[in-house]
N, C-alpha and C positions, 0 to 999 in steps of 0.2 A: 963265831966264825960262820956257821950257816945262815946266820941273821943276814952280813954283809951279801953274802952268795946271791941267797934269796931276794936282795935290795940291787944287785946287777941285775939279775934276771926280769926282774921288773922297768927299769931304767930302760934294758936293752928290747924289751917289747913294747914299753912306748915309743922309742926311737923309731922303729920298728912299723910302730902306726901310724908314726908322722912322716914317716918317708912313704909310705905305701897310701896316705889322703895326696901326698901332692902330686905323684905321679899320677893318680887317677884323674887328678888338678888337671893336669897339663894334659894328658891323654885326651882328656875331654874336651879341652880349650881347642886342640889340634883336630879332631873329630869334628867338630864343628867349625871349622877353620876361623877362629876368634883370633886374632893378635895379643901380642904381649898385655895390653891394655885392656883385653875383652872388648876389642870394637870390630868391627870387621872395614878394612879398608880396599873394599871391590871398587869403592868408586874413586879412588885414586890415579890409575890408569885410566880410564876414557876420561876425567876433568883434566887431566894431563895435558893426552890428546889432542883433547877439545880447545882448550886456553891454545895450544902450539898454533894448531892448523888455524883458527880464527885470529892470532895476531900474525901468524905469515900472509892468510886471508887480506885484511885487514890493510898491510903493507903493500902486498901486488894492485887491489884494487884504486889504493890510492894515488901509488904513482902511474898506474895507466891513464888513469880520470885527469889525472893535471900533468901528463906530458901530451895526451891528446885534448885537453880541453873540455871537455866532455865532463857536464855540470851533475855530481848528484846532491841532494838537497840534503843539508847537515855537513856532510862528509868535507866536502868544496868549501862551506864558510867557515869553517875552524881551518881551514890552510894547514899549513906544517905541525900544528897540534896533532893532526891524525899520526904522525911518527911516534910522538910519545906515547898517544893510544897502543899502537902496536905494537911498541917496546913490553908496554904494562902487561900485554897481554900476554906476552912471551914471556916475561918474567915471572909474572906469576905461573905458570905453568912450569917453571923450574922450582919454583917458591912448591906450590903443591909434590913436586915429583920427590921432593926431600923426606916427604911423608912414606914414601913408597917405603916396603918392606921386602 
């Protein structure tokens, strides 16, 4: 019977050390502001951002250029292509914001 006791007591102080490594785990992951993965995703928000405002960008300058006529070079010879441009760009920018945390 003290065999058993003594074989809890042991059980219960390994658990013990395995609950007490991974809170130090996490503690430290959160201290260093790591994500669930260990990566850090700071650049999440400005590529967000960035992708949005450059296919709304991307969108106003095109329809100004070809409701006024006004030639820019690349933009103007792909025609209505530049819409799907803009789409893509916006899309992906929701595409990356899924990543957000």
């Amino acid at each position: 019977m003290p065999e058993s006791r003594s074989r809890k007591q042991a059980d219960l102080k390994k658990k013990s050390a395995r609950q007490a490594a991974v809170a130090e785990e996490r503690a430290e992951k959160k201290r260093l502001g790591k994500a669930g993965l260990g990566e850090s995703r700071g650049w999440v928000v400005p590529t967000f951002i960035t992708l949005m405002l450059l296919g709304v960008l991307w969108l106003v300058v095109w329809y100004l250029t070809a409701s006024t006529g006004i030639y820019v070079p690349g933009m103007s010879d792909i025609g209505n292509w530049n819409l799907l441009i803009a789409m893509l760009l916006m899309g992906g920018s929701f595409g990356v914001a899924t990543l957000w945390k």
